[in-house]
ChimeraX commands (.cxc) that place a marker at each C-alpha (Angstrom):
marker #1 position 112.12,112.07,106.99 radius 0.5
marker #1 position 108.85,109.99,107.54 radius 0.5
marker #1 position 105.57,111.97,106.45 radius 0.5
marker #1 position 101.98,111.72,107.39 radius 0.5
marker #1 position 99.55,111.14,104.13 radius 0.5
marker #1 position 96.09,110.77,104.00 radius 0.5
marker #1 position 94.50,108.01,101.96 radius 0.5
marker #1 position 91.30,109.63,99.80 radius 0.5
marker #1 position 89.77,106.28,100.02 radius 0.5
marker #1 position 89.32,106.75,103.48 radius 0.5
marker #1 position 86.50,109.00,103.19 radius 0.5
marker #1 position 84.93,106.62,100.74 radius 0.5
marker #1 position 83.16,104.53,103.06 radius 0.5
marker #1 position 81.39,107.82,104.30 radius 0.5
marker #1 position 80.58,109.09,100.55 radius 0.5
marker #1 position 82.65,111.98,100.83 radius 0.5
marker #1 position 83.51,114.18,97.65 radius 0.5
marker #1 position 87.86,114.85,96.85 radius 0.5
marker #1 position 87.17,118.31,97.85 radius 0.5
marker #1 position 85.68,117.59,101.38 radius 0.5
marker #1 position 88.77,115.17,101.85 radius 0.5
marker #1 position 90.94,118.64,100.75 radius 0.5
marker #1 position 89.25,120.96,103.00 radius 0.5
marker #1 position 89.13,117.98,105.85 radius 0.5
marker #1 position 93.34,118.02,105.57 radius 0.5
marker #1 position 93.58,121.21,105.74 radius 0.5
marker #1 position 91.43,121.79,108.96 radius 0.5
marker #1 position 93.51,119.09,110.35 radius 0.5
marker #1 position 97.02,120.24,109.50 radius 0.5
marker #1 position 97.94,116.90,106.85 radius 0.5
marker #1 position 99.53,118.46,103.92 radius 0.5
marker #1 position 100.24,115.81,102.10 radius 0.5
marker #1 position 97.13,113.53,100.24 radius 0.5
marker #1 position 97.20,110.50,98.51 radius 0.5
marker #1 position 94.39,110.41,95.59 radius 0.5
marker #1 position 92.22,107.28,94.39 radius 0.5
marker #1 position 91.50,107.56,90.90 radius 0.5
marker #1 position 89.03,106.23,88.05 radius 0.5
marker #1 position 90.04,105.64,84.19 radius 0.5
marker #1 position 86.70,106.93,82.70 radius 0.5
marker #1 position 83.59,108.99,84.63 radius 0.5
marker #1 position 82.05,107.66,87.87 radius 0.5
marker #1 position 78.50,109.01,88.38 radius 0.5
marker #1 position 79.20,108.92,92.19 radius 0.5
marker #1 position 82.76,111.11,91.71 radius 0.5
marker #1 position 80.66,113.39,89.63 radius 0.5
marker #1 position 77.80,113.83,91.69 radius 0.5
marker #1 position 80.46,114.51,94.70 radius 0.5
marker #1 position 80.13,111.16,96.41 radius 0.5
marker #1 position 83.37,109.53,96.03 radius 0.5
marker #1 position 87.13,110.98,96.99 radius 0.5
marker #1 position 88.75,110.06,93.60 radius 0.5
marker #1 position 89.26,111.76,90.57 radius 0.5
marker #1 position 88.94,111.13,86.68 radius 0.5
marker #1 position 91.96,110.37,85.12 radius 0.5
marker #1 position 90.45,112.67,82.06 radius 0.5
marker #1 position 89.83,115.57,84.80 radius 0.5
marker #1 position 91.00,119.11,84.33 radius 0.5
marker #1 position 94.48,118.43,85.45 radius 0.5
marker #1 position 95.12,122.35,85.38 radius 0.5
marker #1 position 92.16,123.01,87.55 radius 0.5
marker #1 position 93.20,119.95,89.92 radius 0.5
marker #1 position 96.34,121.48,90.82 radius 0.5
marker #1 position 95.01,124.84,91.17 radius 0.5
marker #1 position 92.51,123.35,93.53 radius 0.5
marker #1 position 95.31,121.26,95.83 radius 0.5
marker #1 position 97.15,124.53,95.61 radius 0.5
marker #1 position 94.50,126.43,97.20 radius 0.5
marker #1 position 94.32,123.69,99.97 radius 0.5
marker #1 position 98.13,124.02,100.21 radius 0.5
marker #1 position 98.29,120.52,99.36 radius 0.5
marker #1 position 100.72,118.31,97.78 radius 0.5
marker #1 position 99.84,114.93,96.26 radius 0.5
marker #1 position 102.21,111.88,97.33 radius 0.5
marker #1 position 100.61,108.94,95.11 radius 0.5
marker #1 position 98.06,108.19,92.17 radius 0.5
marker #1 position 96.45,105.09,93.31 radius 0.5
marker #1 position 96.14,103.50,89.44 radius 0.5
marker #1 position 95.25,99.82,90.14 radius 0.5
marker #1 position 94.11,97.83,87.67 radius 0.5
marker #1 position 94.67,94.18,88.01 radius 0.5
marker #1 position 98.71,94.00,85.86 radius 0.5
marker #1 position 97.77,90.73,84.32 radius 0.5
marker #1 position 94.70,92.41,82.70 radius 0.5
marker #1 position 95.91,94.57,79.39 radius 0.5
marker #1 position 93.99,97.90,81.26 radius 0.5
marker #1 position 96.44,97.78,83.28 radius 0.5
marker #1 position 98.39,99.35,80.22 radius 0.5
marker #1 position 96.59,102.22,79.62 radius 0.5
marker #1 position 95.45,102.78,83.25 radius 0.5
marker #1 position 99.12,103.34,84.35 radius 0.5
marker #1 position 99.85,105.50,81.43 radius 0.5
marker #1 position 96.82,108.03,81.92 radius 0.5
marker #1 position 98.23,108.11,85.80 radius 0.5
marker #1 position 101.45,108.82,84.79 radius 0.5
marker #1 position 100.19,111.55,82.75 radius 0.5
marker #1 position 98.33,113.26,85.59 radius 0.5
marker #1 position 100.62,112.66,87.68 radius 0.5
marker #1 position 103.16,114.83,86.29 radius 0.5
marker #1 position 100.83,117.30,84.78 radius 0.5
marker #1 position 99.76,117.85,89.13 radius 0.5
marker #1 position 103.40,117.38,90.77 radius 0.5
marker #1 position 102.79,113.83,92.07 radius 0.5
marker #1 position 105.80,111.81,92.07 radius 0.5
marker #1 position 104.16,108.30,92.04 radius 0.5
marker #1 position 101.78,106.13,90.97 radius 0.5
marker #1 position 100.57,103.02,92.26 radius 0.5
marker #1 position 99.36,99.96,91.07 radius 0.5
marker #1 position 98.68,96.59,92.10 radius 0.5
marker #1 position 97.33,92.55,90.82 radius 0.5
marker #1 position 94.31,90.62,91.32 radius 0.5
marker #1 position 92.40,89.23,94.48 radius 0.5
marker #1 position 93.17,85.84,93.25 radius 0.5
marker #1 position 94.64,84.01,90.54 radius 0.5
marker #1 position 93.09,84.05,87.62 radius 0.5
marker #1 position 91.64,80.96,85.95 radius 0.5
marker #1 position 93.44,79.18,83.52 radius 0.5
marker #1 position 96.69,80.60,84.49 radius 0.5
marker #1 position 99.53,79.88,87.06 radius 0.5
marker #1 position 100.86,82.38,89.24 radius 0.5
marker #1 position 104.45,82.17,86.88 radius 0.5
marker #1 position 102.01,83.65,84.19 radius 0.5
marker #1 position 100.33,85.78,86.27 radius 0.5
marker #1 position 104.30,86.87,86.89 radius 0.5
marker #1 position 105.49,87.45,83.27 radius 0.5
marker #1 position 102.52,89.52,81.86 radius 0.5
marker #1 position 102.78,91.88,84.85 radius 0.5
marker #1 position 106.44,92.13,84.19 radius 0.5
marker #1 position 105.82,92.84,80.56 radius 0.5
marker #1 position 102.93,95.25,81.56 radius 0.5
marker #1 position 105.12,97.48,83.56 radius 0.5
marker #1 position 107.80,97.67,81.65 radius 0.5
marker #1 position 105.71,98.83,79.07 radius 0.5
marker #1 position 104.16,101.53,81.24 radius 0.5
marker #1 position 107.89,102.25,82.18 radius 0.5
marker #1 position 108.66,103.94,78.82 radius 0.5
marker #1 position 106.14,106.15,79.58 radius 0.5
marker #1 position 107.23,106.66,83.21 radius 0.5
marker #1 position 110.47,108.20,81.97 radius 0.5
marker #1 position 109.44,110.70,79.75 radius 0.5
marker #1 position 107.23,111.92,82.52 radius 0.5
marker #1 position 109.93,110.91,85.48 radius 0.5
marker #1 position 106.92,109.50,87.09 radius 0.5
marker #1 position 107.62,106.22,89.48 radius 0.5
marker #1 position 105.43,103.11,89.45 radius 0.5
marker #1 position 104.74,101.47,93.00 radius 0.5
marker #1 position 103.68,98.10,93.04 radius 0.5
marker #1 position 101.30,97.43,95.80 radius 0.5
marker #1 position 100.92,93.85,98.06 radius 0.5
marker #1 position 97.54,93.48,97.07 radius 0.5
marker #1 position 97.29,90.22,95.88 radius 0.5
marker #1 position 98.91,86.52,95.36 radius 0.5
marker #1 position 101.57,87.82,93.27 radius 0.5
marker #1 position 102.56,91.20,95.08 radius 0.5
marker #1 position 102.16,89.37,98.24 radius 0.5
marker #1 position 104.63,87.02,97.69 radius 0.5
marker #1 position 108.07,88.04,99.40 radius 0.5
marker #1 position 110.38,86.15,96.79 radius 0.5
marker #1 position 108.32,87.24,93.49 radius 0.5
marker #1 position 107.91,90.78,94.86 radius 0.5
marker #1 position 112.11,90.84,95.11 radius 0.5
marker #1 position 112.40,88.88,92.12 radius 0.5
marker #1 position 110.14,91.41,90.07 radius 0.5
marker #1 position 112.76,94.60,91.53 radius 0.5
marker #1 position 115.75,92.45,90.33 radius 0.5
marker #1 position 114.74,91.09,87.32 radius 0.5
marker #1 position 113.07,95.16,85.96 radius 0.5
marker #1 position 115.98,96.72,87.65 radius 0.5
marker #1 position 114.12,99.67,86.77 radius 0.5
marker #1 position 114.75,103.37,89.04 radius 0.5
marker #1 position 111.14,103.94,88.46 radius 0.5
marker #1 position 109.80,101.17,89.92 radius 0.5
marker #1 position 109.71,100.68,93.73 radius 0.5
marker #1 position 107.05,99.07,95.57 radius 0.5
marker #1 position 104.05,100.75,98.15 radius 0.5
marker #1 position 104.41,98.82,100.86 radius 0.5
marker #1 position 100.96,97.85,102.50 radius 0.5
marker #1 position 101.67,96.65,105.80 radius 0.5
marker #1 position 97.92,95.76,106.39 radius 0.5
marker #1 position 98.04,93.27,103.31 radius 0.5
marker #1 position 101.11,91.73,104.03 radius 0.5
marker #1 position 100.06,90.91,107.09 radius 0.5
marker #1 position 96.69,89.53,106.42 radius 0.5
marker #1 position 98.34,87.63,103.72 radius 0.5
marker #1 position 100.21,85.96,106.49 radius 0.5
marker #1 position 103.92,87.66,106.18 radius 0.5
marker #1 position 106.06,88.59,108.81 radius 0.5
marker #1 position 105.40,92.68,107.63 radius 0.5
marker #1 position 108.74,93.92,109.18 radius 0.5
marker #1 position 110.46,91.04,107.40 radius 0.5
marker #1 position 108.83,91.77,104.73 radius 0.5
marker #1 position 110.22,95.32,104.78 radius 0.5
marker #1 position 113.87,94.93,105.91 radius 0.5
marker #1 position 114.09,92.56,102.23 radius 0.5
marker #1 position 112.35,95.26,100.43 radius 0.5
marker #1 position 113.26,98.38,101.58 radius 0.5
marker #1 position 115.66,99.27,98.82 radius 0.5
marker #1 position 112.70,99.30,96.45 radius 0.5
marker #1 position 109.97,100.85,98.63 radius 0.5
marker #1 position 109.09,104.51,97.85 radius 0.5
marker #1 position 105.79,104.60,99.79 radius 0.5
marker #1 position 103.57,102.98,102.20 radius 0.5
marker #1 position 99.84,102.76,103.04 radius 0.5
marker #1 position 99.53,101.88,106.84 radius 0.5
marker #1 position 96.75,100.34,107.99 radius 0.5
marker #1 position 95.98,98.34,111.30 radius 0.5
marker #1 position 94.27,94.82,111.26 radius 0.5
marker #1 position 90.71,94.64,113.53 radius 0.5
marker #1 position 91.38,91.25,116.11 radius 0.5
marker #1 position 88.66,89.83,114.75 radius 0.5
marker #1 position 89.94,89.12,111.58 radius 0.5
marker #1 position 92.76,87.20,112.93 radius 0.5
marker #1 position 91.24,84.00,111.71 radius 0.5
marker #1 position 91.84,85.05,107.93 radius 0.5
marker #1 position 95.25,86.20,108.42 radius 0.5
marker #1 position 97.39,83.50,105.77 radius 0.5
marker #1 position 93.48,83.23,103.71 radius 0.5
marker #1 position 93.23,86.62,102.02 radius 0.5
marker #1 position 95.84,89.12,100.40 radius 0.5
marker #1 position 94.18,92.15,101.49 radius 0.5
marker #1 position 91.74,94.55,102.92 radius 0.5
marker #1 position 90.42,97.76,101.61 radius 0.5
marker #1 position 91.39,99.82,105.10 radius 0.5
marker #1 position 91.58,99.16,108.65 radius 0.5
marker #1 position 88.58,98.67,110.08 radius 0.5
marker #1 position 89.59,100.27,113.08 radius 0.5
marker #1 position 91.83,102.98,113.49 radius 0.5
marker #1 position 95.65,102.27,113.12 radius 0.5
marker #1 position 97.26,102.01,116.82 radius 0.5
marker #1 position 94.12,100.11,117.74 radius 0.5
marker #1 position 94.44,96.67,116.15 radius 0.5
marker #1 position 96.73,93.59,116.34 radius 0.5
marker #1 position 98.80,94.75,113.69 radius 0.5
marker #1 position 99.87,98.19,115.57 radius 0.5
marker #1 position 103.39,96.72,117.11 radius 0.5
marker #1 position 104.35,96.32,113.80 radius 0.5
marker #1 position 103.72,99.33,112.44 radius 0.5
marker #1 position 106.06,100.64,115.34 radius 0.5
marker #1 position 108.48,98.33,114.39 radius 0.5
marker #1 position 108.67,99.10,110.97 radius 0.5
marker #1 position 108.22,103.21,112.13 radius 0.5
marker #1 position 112.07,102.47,113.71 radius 0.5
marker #1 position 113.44,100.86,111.21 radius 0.5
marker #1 position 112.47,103.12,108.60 radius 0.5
marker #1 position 113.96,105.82,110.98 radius 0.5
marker #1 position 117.06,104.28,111.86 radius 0.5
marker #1 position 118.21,103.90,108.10 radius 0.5
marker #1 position 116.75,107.43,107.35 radius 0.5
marker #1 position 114.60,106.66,104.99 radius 0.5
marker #1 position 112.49,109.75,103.53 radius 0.5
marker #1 position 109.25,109.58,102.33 radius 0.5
marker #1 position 105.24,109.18,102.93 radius 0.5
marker #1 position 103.51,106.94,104.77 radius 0.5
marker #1 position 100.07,107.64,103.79 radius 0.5
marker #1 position 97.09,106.20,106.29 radius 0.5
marker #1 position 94.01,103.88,105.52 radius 0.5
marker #1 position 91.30,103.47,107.40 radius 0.5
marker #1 position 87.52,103.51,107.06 radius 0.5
marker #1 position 85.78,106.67,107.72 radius 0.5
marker #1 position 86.60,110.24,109.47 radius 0.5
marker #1 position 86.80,109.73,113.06 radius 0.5
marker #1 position 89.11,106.63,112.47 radius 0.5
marker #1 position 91.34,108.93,110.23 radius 0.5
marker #1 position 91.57,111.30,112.37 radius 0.5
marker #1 position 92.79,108.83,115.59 radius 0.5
marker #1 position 95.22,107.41,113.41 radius 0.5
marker #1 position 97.01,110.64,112.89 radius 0.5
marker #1 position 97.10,111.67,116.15 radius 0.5
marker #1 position 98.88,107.68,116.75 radius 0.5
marker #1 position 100.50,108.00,113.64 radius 0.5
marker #1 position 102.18,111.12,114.72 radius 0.5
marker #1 position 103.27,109.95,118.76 radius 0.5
marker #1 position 104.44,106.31,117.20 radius 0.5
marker #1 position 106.66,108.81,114.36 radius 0.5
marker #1 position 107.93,111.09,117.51 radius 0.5
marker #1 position 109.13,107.96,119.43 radius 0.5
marker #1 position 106.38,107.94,121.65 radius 0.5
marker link #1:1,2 radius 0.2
marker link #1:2,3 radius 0.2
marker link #1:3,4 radius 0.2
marker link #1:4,5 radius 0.2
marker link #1:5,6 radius 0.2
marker link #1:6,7 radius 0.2
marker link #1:7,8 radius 0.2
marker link #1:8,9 radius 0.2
marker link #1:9,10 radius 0.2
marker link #1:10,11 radius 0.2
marker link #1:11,12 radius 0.2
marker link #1:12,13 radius 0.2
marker link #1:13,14 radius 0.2
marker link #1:14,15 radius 0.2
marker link #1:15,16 radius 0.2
marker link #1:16,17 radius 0.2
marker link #1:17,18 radius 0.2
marker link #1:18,19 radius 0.2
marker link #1:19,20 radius 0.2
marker link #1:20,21 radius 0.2
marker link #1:21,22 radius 0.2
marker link #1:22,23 radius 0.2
marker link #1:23,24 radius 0.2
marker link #1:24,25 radius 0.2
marker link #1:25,26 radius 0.2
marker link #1:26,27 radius 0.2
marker link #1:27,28 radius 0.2
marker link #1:28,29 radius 0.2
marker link #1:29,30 radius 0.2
marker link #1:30,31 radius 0.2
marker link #1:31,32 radius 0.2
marker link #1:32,33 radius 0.2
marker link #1:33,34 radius 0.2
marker link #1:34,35 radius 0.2
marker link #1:35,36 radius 0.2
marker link #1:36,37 radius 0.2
marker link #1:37,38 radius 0.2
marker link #1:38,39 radius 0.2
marker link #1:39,40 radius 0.2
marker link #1:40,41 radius 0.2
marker link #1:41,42 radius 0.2
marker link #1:42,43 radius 0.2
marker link #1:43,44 radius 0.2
marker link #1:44,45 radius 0.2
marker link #1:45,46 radius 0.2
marker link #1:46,47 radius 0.2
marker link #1:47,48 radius 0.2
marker link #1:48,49 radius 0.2
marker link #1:49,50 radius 0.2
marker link #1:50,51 radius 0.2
marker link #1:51,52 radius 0.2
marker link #1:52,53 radius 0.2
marker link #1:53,54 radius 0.2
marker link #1:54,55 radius 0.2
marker link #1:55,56 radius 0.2
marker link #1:56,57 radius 0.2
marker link #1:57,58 radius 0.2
marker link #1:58,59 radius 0.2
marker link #1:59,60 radius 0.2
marker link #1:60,61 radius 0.2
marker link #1:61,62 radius 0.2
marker link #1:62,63 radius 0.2
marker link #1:63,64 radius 0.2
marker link #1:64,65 radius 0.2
marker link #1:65,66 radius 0.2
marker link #1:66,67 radius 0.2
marker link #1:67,68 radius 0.2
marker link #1:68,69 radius 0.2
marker link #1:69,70 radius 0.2
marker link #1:70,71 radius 0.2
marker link #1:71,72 radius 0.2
marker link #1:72,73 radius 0.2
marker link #1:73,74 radius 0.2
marker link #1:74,75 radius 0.2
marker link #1:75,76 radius 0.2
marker link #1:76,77 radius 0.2
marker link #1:77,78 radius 0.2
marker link #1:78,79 radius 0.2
marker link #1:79,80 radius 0.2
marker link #1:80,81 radius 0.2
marker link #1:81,82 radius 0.2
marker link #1:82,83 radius 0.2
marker link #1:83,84 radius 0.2
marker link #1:84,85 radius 0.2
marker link #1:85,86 radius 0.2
marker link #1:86,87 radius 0.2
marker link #1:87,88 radius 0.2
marker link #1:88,89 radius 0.2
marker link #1:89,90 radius 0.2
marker link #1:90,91 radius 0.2
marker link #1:91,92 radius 0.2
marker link #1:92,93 radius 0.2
marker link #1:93,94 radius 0.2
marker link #1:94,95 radius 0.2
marker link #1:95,96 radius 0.2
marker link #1:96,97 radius 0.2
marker link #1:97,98 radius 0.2
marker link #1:98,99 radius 0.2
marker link #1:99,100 radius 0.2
marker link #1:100,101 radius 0.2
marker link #1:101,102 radius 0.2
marker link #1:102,103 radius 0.2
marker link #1:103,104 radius 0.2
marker link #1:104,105 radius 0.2
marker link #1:105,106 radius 0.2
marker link #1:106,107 radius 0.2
marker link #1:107,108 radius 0.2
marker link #1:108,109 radius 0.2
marker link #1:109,110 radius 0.2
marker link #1:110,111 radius 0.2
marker link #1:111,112 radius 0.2
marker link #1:112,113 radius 0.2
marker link #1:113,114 radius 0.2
marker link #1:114,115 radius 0.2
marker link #1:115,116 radius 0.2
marker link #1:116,117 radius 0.2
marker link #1:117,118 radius 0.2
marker link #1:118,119 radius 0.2
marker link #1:119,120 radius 0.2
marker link #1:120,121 radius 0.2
marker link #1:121,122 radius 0.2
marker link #1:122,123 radius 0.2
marker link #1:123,124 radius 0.2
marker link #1:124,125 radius 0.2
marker link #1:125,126 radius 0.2
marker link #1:126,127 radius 0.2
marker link #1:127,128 radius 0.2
marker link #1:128,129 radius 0.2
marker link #1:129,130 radius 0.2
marker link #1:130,131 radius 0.2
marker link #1:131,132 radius 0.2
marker link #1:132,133 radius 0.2
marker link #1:133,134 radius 0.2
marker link #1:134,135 radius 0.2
marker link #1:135,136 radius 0.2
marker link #1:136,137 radius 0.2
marker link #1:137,138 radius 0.2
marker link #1:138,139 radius 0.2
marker link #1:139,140 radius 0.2
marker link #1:140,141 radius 0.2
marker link #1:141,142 radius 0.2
marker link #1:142,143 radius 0.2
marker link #1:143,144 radius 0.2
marker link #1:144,145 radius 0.2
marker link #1:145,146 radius 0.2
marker link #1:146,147 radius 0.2
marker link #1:147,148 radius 0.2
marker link #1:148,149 radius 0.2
marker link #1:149,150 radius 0.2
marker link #1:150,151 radius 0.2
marker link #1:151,152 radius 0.2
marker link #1:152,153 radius 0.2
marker link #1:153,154 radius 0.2
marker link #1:154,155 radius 0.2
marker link #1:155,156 radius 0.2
marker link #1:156,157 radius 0.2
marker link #1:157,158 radius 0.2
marker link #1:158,159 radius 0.2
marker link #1:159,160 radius 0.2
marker link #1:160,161 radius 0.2
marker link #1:161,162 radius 0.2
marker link #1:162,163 radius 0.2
marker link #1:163,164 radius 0.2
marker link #1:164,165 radius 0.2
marker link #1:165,166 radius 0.2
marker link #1:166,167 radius 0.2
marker link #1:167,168 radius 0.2
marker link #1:168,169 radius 0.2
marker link #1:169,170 radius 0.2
marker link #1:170,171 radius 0.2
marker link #1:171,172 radius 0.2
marker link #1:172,173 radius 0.2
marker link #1:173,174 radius 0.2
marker link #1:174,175 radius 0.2
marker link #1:175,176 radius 0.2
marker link #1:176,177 radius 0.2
marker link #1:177,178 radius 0.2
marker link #1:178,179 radius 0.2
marker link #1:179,180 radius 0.2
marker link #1:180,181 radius 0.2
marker link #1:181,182 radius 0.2
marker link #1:182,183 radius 0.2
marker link #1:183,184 radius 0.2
marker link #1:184,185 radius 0.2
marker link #1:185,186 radius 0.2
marker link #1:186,187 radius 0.2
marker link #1:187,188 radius 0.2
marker link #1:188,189 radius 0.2
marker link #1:189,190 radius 0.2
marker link #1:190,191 radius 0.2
marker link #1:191,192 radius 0.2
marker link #1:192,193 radius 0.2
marker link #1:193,194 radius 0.2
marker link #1:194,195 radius 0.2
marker link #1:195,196 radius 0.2
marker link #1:196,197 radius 0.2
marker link #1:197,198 radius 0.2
marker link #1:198,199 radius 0.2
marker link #1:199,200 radius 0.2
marker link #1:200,201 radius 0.2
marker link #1:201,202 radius 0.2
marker link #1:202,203 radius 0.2
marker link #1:203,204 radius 0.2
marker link #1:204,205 radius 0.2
marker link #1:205,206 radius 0.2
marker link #1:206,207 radius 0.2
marker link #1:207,208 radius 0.2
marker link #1:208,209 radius 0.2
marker link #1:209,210 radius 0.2
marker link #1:210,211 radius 0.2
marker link #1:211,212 radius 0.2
marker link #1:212,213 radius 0.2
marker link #1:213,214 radius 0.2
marker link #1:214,215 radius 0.2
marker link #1:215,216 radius 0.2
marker link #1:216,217 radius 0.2
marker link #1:217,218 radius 0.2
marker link #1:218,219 radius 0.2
marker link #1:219,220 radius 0.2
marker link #1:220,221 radius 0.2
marker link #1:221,222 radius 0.2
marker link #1:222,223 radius 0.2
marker link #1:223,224 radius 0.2
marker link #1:224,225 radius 0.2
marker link #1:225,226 radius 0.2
marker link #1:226,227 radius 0.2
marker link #1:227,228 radius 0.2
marker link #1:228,229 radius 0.2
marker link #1:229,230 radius 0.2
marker link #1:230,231 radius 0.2
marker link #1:231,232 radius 0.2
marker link #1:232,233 radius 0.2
marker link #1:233,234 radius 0.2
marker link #1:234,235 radius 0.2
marker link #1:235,236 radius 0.2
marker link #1:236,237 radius 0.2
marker link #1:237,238 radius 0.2
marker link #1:238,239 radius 0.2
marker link #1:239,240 radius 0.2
marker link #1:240,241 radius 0.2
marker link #1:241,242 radius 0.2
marker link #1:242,243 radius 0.2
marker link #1:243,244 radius 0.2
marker link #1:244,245 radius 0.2
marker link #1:245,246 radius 0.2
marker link #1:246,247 radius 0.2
marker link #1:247,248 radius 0.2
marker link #1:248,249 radius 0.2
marker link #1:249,250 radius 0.2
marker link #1:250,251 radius 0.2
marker link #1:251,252 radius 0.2
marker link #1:252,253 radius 0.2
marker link #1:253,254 radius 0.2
marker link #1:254,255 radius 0.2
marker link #1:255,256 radius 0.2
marker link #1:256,257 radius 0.2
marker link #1:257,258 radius 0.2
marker link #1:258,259 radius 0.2
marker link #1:259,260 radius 0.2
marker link #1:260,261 radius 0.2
marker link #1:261,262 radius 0.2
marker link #1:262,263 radius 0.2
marker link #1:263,264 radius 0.2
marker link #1:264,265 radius 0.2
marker link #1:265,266 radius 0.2
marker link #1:266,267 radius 0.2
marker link #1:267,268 radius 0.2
marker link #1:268,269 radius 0.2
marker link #1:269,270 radius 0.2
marker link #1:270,271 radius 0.2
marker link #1:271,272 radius 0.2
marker link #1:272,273 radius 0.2
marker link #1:273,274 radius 0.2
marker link #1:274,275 radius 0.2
marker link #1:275,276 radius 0.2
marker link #1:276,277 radius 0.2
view
């Protein structure tokens, strides 16, 4: 069964504390959050102007908290570019949290661009030796990793598959990002119908028409800038909405999109384009 999530980052753009995003999901009947996070302290999380949390938090307090809100937590957004080595460590302290709060999944992601001095094949092999490191970890926990289309690498239709195949790992599946893949200049429900045996989760987001000119330049945007249903990436969304449903697939596709009032349209899409309207 297809779920509704709510992407914390969404109420980033508005300065919003992780509690306000709780109380917000509540009020509007989304159980199910999807939670940015920081490996360290941010002086905006702690002075309650950003929706993510500390990967050193009280993990004990953080589920009491999502408890209260009757909340579960579908994803650990954990990116750190997977060429870097913090990408290491970064996935490991998610993992950690993760399991210590019920969340089945964290994600994670490469780089904007290519880094210099090295070739996208290199860019390939450390972030296959990165996750499999993180892997170990992921199975004492039984924790999934998600990679994320994010970047050159994730992007990339035949390195994304070839990373599944050659890590043949059950913990790792991808979070398919139907916003990047498209601005990346994929064919998203292509891109899905090859992936689908790894993906585990999505982020939806919508593409504004006015960035149709970048569409094949950049790998990715932060959120929709207008709310999903209202862009020129919507008819694939619903395309990839019947798919998903016509091979039964069961899990969360969690929304981004800049600020409240966009959220808030996109569920109410999010939710007719689910029901078959």
């Amino acid at each position: 069964m297809i779920r509704i999530g709510i992407a914390s980052d969404n109420f980033r753009h508005e300065d919003r504390s992780v509690s306000y995003v709780f109380k917000w999901c509540k009020q509007h009947g989304c159980n199910i959050v999807e939670i940015n996070t920081v490996n360290g302290e941010d002086f905006f999380e702690g002075l309650g102007f950003s929706p993510a949390v500390s990967l050193n938090c009280d993990a004990m307090a953080l589920r009491g908290e999502l408890k209260s809100y009757g909340l579960k937590v579908s994803q650990l957004d954990c990116h750190y570019a997977l060429h870097r080595w913090q990408s290491i460590p970064y996935m490991i302290y998610g993992i950690r949290l993760a399991a210590m709060i019920g969340c089945p999944y964290v994600a994670t992601t490469d780089g904007a661009e290519v880094p210099k001095g090295m070739t996208l094949n290199e860019v390939y092999r450390r972030a296959r030796y990165h996750l499999q490191e993180a892997l170990a970890v992921a199975h004492t926990h039984n924790v999934g990793i998600n990679v994320e289309p994010h970047g050159p690498l994730t992007t990339n239709r035949k390195l994304m598959a070839r990373l599944m195949k050659e890590v043949n790992d059950p913990l790792l599946g991808v979070n398919f990002d139907t916003g990047n893949t498209f601005i990346a200049g994929n064919d998203p429900v292509a891109m899905v119908k090859e992936l689908l045996p790894w993906i585990k989760h999505f982020h939806v987001k919508d593409v504004a028409p006015e960035l149709k000119a970048n569409i094949g330049k950049d790998t990715g945007i932060a959120a929709s800038e207008v709310y999903i249903g209202q862009g020129i990436n919507a008819d694939n969304i619903r395309k990839i909405v019947r798919i998903l449903k016509a091979r039964k697939w069961d899990g969360v596709m969690a929304l981004e999109t800049k600020g409240e009032k966009n959220t808030l349209k996109s569920v109410e899409w999010m939710r007719g384009v689910i029901a078959g309207k």
